[in-house]
C-alpha positions as CSV (number, residue, x, y, z in Angstrom):
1,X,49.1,92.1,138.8
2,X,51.7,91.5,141.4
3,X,51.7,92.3,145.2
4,X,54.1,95.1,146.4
5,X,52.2,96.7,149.3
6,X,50.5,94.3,152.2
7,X,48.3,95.6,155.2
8,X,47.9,92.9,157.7
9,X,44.5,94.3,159.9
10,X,45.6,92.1,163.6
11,X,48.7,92.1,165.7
12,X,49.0,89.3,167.7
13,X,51.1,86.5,167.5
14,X,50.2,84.8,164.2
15,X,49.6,87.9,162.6
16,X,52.5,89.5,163.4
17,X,54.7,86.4,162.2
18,X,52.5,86.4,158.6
19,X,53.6,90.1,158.2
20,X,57.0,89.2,159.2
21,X,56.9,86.3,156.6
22,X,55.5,88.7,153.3
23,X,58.1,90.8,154.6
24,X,60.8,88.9,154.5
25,X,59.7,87.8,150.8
26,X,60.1,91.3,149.6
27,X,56.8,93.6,149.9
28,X,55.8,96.6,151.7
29,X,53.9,95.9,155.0
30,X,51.7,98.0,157.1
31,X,50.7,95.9,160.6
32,X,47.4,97.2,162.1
33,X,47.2,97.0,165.8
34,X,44.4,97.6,167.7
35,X,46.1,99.4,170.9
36,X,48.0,102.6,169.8
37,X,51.4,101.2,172.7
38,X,51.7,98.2,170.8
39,X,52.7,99.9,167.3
40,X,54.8,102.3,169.0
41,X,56.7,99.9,170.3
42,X,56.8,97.9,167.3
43,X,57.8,101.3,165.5
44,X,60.3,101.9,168.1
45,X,61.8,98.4,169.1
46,X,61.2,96.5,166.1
47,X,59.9,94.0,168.5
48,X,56.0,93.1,169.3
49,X,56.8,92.7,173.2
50,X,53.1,91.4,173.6
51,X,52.8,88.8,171.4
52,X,56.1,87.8,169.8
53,X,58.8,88.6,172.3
54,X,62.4,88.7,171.1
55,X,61.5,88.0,167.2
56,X,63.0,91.5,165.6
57,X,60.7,92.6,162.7
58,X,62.3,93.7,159.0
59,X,62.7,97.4,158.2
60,X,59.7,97.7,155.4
61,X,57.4,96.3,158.3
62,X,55.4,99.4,159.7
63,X,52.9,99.3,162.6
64,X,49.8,101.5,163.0
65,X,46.8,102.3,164.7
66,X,45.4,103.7,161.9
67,X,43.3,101.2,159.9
68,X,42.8,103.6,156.8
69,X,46.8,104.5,156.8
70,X,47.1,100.6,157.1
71,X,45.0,99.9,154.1
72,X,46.3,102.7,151.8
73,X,47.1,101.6,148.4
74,X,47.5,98.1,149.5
75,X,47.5,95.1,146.9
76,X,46.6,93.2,149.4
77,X,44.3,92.9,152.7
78,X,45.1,90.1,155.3
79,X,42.7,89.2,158.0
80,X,44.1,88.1,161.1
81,X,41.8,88.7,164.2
82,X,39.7,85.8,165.8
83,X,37.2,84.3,163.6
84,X,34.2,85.0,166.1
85,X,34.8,88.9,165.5
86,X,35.6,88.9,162.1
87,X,32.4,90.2,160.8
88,X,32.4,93.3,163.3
89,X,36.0,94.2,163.0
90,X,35.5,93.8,158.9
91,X,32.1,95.8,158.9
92,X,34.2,99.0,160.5
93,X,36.7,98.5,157.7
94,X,34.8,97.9,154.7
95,X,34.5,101.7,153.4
96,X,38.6,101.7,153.5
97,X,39.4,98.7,151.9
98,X,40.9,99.2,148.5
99,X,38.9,98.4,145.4
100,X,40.6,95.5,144.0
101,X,42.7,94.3,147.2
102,X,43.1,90.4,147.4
103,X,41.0,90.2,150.7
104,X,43.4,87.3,152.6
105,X,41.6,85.3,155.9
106,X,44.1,84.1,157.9
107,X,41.0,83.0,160.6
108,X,40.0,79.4,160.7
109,X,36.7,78.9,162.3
110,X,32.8,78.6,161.5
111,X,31.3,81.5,162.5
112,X,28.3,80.6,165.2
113,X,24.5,81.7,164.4
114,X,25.0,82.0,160.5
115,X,27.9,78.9,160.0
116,X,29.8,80.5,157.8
117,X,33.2,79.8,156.6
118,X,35.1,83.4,156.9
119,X,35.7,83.5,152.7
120,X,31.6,83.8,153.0
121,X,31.1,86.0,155.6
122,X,34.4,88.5,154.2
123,X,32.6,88.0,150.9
124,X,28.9,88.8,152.8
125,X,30.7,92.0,154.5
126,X,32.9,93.4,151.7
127,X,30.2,92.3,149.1
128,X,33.1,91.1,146.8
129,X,33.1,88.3,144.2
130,X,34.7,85.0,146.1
131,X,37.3,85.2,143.6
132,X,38.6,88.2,145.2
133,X,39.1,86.5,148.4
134,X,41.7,84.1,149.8
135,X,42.2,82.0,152.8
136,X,45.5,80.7,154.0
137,X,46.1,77.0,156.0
138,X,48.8,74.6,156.8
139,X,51.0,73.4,159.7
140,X,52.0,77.1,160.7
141,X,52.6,77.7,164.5
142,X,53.8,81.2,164.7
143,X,56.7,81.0,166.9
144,X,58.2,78.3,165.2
145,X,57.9,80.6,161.8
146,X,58.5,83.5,163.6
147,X,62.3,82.2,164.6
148,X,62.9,81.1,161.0
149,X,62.1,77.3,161.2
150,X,61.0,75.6,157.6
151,X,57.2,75.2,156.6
152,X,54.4,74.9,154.2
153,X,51.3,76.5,154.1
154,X,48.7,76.1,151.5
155,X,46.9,79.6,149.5
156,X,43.5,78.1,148.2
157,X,41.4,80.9,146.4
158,X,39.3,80.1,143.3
159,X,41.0,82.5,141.4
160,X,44.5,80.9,140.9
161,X,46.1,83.7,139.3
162,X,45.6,85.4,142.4
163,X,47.4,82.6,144.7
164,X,49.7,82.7,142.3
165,X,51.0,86.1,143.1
166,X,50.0,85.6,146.9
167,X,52.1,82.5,147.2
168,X,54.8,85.3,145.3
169,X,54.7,87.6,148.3
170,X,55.1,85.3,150.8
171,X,58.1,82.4,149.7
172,X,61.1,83.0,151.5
173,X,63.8,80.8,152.1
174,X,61.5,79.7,155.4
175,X,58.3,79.8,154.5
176,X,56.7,77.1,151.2
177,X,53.5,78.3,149.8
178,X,51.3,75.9,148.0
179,X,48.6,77.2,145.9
180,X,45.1,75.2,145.5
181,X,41.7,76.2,144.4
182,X,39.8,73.9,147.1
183,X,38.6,76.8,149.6
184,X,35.5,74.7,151.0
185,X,38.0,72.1,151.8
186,X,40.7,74.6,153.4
187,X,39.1,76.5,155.7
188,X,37.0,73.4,157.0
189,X,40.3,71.9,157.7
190,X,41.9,75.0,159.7
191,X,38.5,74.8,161.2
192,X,38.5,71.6,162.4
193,X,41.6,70.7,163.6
194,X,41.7,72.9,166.3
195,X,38.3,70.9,167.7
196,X,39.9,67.4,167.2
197,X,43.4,69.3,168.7
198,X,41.1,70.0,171.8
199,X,40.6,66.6,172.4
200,X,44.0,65.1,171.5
201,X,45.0,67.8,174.9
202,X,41.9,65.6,176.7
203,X,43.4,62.5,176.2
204,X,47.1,63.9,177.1
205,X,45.6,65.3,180.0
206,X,43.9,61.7,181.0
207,X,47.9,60.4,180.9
208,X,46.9,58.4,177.3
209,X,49.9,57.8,174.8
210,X,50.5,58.1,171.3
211,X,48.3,54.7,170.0
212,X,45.2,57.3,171.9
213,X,46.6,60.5,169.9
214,X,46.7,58.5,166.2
215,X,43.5,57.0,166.7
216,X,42.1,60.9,167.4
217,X,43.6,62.4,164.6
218,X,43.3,59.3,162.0
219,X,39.0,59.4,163.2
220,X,39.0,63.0,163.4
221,X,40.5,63.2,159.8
222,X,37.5,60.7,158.4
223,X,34.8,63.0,160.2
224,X,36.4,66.6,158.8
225,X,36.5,64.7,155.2
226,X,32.9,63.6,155.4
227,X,31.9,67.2,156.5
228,X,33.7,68.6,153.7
229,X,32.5,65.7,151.0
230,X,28.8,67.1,151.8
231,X,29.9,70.8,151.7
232,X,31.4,70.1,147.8
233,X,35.5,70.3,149.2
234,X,37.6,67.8,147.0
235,X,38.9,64.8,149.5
236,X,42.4,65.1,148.5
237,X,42.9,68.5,150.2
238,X,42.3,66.9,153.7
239,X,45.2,64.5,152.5
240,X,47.6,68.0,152.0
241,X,49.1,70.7,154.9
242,X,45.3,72.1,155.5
243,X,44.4,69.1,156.4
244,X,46.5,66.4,157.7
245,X,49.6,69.2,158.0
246,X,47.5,71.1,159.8
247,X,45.8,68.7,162.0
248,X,49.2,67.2,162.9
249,X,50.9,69.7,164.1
250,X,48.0,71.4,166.1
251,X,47.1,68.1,167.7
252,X,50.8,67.2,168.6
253,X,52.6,70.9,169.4
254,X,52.6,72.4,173.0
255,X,52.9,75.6,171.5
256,X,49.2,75.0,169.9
257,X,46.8,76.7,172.2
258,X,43.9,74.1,171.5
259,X,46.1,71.2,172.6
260,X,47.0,72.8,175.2
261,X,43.6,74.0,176.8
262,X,41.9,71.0,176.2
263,X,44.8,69.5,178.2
264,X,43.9,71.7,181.2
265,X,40.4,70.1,180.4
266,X,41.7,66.9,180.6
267,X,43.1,66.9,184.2
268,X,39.7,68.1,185.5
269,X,40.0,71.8,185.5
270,X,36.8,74.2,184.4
271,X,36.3,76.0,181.5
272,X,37.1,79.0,183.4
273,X,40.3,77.4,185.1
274,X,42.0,76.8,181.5
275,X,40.7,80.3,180.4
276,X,42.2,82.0,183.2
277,X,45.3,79.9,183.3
278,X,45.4,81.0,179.3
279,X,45.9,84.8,180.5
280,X,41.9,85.1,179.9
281,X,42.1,83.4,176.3
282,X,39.7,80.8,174.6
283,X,41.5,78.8,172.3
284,X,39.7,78.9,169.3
285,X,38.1,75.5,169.3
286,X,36.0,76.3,172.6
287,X,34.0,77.9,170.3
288,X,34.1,76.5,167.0
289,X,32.8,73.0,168.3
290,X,29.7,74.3,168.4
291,X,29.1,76.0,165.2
292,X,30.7,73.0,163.9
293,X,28.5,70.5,165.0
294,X,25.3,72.6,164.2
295,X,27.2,72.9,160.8
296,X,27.4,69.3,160.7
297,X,23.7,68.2,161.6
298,X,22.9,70.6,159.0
299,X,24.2,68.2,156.4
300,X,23.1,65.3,158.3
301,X,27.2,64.6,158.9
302,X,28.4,62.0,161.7
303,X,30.7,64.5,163.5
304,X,31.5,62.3,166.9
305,X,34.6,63.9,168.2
306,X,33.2,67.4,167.4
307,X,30.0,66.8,169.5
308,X,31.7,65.0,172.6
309,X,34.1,68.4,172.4
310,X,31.0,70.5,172.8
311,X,29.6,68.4,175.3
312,X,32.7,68.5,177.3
313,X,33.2,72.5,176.9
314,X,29.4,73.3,177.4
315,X,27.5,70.6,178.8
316,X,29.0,69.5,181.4
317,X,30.8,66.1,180.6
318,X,33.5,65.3,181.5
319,X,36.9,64.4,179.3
320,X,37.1,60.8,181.0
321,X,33.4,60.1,180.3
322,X,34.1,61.6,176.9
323,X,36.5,59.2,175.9
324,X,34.0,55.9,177.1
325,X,31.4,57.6,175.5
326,X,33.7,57.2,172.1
327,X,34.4,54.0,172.3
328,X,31.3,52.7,173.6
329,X,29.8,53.6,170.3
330,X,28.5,51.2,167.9
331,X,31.0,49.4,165.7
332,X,31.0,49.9,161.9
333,X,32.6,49.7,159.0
334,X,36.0,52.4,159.1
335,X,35.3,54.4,156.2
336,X,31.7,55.6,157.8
């Protein structure tokens, strides 16, 4: 069917940089922002000031504050606000969406009560078939996108003739799309990795080195793959960029929020002292722990690094006590 006109419903920094990327791969794209002063300026600078200082944004990018003007005639509807308020900000849009959009979740989180992956709940609120919807994951920090760096991303939906023409509308001569059907095992990997990037910023916090940072990713890897072998994902997509891509580069980068907030964890400061050091923001992780690790005891999954995580960001323990506890566990064989 083809995608020439793109609304993107979320203005900050990695939704801005996704409209900048479909943009520079051809389509029509209307950017919804929430405050009126931030599309202005984005209308009148070409510049989102707030969230992606000194990136200039392509001539067929538009900004509004208008979500129906946003979503008029568009081929295509990409989510990109926090996955915690996905369901609310989706319920207000739902009457305006278009009848046949590609509905495109660029959240990665589980959402807390219900545990849904956001393809289920955008599927609950829209009340759309799931091959309808689309999620997109992959080693994609925005700033590094946004200045033109080289990457890959992966567009899983289980209808493939509809990555197909997604992956279309966003290849450029930075940006790689990979297409996959494996949306279970896609979103649990965006999910995840920000949790196990929470406590690779522990350990860097604690002064621990690189043999510390493998072991966290290589263990948190195994636990993210046995959540998604009970959920029905296929293994070999925590192998590809939404899972050890994605992992990677969250746990590793200083520009990844999770890493570094559970850094500030790390060398002792509160909750409260990483938030407000973060300009007020909760990296995304605080909260997906939990929903998580409910998630997990759900399927009866061995999710250790995801429950110390919560334990450090909600029950008091602390990162150093964290890592003992880790290690102190019983031994066993690695692939359990």
């Amino acid at each position: 069917m083809g995608i020439e006109r793109v609304a993107v419903l979320g203005a900050g920094s990695w939704g801005t940089t996704f409209a900048k990327v479909i943009a520079d791969s051809g389509p029509e794209v209307v950017l919804w922002a929430r405050r009126q002063e931030v599309a202005s300026a984005i209308t009148e600078t070409r510049v989102n000031a707030d969230y992606l200082p000194g990136i200039s944004l392509p001539a067929n990018l538009e900004a509004t504050s208008d979500p129906a003007k946003a979503l008029d005639g568009a081929d295509a509807v990409v989510l990109a606000v926090p996955s915690q308020t996905l369901r609310v900000n989706l319920s207000a849009w739902k009457e305006l969406l278009p009848a046949d959009a590609t509905l495109v979740s660029l959240s990665k989180g589980v959402e807390l009560g219900t545990l849904k992956r956001m393809s289920e709940v955008i599927r609950e609120v829209a009340g759309v078939d799931e091959s309808q919807v689309a999620v997109v994951s992959g080693p994609n920090l925005a700033k590094e996108i946004a200045v033109g760096q080289p990457t890959a991303t992966v567009i899983a939906c289980t209808d493939h003739d509809r990555a197909v023409d997604l992956q279309h509308a966003c290849s450029n001569s930075y940006f790689r799309p990979y297409t996959n059907t494996d949306v279970v095992g896609c979103e649990l990997g965006g999910a995840c990795k920000n949790v196990i990037a929470l406590a690779c910023g522990m350990a860097a916090g604690l002064g621990y080195g690189d043999n510390t940072m493998a072991s966290i990713i290589t263990r948190g890897l195994a636990e993210t793959a046995r959540l998604g072998a009970a959920l029905g994902a296929d293994p070999l997509t925590f192998a590809g960029l939404a899972g050890l891509g994605d992992l990677v580069a969250t746990c590793a980068s200083p520009l990844s929020r999770n890493r570094t907030f559970g850094e500030r964890l790390g060398k002792g400061e509160t909750l409260e002292q990483a938030q407000e050091a973060a300009h007020g923001q909760v990296a995304e992780g605080v909260k997906s722990c939990s929903s998580i690790r409910e998630l997990a005891r759900a399927n009866d999954v061995d999710m250790p690094i995801t429950e110390g995580v919560h334990m450090v960001c909600h029950d008091g323990l602390s990162a150093r006590d964290l890592g003992a506890a880790l290690l102190g566990r019983d031994r066993k064989h690695e692939r359990q």
